[in-house]
C-alpha positions as CSV (number, residue, x, y, z in Angstrom):
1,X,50.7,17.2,154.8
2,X,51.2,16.7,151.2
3,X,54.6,14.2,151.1
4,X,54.7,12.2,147.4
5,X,53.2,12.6,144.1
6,X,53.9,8.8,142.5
7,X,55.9,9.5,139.1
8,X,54.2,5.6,138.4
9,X,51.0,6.5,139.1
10,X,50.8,9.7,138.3
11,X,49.5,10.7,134.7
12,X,49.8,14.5,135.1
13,X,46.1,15.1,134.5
14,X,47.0,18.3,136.6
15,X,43.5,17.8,138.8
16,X,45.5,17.5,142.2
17,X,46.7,21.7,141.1
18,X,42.8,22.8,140.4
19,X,41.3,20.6,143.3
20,X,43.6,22.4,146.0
21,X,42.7,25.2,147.8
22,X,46.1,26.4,149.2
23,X,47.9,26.3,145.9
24,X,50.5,23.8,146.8
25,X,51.0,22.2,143.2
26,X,52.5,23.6,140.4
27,X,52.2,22.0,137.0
28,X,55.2,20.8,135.0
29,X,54.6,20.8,131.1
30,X,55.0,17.7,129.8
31,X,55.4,16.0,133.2
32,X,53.6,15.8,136.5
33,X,52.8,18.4,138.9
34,X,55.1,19.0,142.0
35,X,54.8,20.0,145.2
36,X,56.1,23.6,145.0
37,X,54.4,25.1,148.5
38,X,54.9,22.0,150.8
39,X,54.4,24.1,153.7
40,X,50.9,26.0,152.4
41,X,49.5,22.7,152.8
42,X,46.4,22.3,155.0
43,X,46.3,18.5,154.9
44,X,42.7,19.0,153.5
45,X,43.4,15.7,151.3
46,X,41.0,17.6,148.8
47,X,44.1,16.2,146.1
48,X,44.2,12.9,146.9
49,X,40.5,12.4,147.0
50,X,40.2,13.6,143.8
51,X,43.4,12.2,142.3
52,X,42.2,9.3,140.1
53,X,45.0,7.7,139.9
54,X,44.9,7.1,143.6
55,X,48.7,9.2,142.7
56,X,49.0,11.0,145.8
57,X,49.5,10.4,149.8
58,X,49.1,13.2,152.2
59,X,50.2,12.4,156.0
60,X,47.8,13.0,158.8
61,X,50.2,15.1,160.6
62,X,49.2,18.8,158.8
63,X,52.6,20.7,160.8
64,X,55.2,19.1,160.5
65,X,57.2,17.2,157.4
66,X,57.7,13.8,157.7
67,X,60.1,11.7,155.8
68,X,58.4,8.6,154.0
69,X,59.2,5.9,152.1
70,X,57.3,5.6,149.0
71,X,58.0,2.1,148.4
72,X,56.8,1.1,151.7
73,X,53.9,3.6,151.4
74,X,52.7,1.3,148.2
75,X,53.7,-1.5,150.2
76,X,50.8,-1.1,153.1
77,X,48.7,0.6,150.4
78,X,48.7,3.7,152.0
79,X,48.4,5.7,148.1
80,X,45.0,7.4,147.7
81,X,43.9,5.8,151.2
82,X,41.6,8.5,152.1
83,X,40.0,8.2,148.4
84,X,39.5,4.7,149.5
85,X,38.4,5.1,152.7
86,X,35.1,7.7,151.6
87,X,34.1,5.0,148.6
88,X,35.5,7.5,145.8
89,X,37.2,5.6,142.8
90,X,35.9,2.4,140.7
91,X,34.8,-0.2,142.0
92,X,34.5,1.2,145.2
93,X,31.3,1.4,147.8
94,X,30.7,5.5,148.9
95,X,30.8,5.1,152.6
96,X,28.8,8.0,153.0
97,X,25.4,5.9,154.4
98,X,27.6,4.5,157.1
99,X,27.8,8.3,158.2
100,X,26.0,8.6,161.0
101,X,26.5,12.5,161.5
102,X,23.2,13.6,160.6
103,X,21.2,12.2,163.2
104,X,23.2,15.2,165.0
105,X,21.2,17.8,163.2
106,X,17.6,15.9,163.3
107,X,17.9,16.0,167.3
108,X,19.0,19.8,167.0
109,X,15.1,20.5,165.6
């Protein structure tokens, strides 16, 4: 679930609103967008892969709300983590070769 939108990181580019499909932002003029429908969210992390600012965490757990700390989420570099983790962002290797998931569908034929 959706649980912090950095006010450091974030510079409002608004693309965590368009990029999510259960409407959980909302933009703020002149500031950055919040997170209006907390309990819409589908823990999709469609947001924070596309957030470029690597501005966004989402929590694994997609039920329930869980308090975090946001310091200690920068801490263990848990901001944008997912992004991270598939190779999206600058300087960063696409991890989409070490996928593996296709060989599934050539032994299907």
């Amino acid at each position: 679930m959706i649980e912090i939108v950095s006010q450091s990181r974030c510079t409002g580019c608004n693309i965590c609103v368009h990029a999510c499909p259960t409407n959980v932002f909302e933009p703020v003029a002149g500031g950055i967008p919040r997170i209006a429908r907390q309990e819409d969210c589908q823990t999709c992390f469609m947001c924070e892969l596309y957030c470029p600012e690597d501005a966004l965490f989402v929590a694994p757990n997609a039920d329930v709300h869980v308090e975090v700390d946001e310091v200690r989420v920068k801490k263990d570099e848990l901001m944008g983590s997912y992004r991270s983790a598939v190779g999206w962002g600058q300087g960063r290797r696409s991890t989409a070769a070490a996928d593996a998931s296709f060989e599934l569908l050539m032994r299907a034929h």
